[in-house]
C-alpha positions in Angstrom: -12.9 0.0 -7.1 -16.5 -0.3 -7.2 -18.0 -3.9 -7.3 -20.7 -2.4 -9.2 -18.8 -1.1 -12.0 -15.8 -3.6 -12.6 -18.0 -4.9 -15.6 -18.2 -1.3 -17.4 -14.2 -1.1 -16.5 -13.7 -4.8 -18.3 -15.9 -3.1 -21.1 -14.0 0.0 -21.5 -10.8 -1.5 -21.7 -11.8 -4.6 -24.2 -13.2 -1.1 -26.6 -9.9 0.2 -26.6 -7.8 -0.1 -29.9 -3.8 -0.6 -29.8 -3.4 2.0 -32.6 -5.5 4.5 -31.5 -4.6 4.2 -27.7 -0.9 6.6 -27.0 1.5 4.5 -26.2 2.5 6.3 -23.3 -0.5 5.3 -22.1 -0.8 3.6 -18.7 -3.6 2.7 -16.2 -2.3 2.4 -12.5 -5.4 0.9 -10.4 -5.1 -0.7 -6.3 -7.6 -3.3 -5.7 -8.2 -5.9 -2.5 -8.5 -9.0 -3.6 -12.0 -9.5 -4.8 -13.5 -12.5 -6.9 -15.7 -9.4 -8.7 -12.5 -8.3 -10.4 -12.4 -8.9 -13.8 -9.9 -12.0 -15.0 -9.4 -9.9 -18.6 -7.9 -7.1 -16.8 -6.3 -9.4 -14.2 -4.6 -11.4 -17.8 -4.3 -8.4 -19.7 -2.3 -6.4 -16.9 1.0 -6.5 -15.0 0.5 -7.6 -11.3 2.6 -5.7 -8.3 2.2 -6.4 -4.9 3.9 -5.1 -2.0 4.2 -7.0 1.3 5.4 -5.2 4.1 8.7 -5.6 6.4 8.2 -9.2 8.4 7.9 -8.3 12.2 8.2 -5.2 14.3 12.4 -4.7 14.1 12.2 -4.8 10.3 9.6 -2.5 10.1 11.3 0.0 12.3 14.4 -0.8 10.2 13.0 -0.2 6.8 10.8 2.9 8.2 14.5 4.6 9.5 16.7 3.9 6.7 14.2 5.8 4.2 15.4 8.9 6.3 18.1 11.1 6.1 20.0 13.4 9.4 18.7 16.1 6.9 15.2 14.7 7.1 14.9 14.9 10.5 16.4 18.5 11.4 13.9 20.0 9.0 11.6 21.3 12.0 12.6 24.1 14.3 12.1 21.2 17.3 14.4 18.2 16.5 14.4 16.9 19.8 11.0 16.5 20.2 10.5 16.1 16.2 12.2 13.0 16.5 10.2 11.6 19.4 6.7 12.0 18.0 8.6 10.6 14.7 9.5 7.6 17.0 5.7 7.2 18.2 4.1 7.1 14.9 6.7 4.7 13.4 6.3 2.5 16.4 2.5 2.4 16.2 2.4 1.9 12.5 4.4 -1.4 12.6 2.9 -2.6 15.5 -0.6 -2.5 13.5 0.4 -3.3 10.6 2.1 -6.8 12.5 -1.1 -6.5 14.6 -3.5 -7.5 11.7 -2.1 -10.6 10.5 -3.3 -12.0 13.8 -6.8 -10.5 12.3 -9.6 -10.0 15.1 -7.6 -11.9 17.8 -4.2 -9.4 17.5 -6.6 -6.7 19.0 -8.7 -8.6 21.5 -6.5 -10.9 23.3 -5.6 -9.8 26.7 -2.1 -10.4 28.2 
């Protein structure tokens, strides 16, 4: 969301009437923390977060069980499928435990 138009998104929702509004009606939105956001849509909302997997193994482990033997024969090269499979999973979790070191998790040299 744009910094820039947070205020017209706090207007548009303060405009809104109840009766008028469906009530199947539901606004999904993703946000970084920002102090720009609006605290009437923060108050008026339902906050979700979702934190990932804590260290590499659990990453891996939570990545894996999602799948399915069926998942992975779906490609006419299993074998090697499952390998490149491997290699993006890996490199995934290692960034995503990579960044909670911020700068230093990339430039520190062992």
């Amino acid at each position: 969301l744009s910094v820039s138009w947070m205020p017209e998104l706090e207007r548009i929702l303060e405009e809104m009437e109840e009766d008028k509004t469906n009530p199947e009606f539901r606004l999904w939105l993703t946000s970084m923390p920002s102090k720009a956001f609006p605290v009437a849509v923060l108050q008026a909302g339902v906050k979700m977060t979702k934190e990932p997997p804590k260290g590499l193994k659990a990453n891996m482990r939570t990545t894996f069980l999602k799948m399915t033997d069926e998942d992975l024969q779906k490609t006419n090269k299993p074998a090697i499928y499952r390998k490149l499979l491997y290699g993006l999973c890996f490199f995934h979790a290692l960034s995503i435990e990579r960044k909670k070191f911020g700068p230093l998790g990339w430039n520190v040299q062992y």
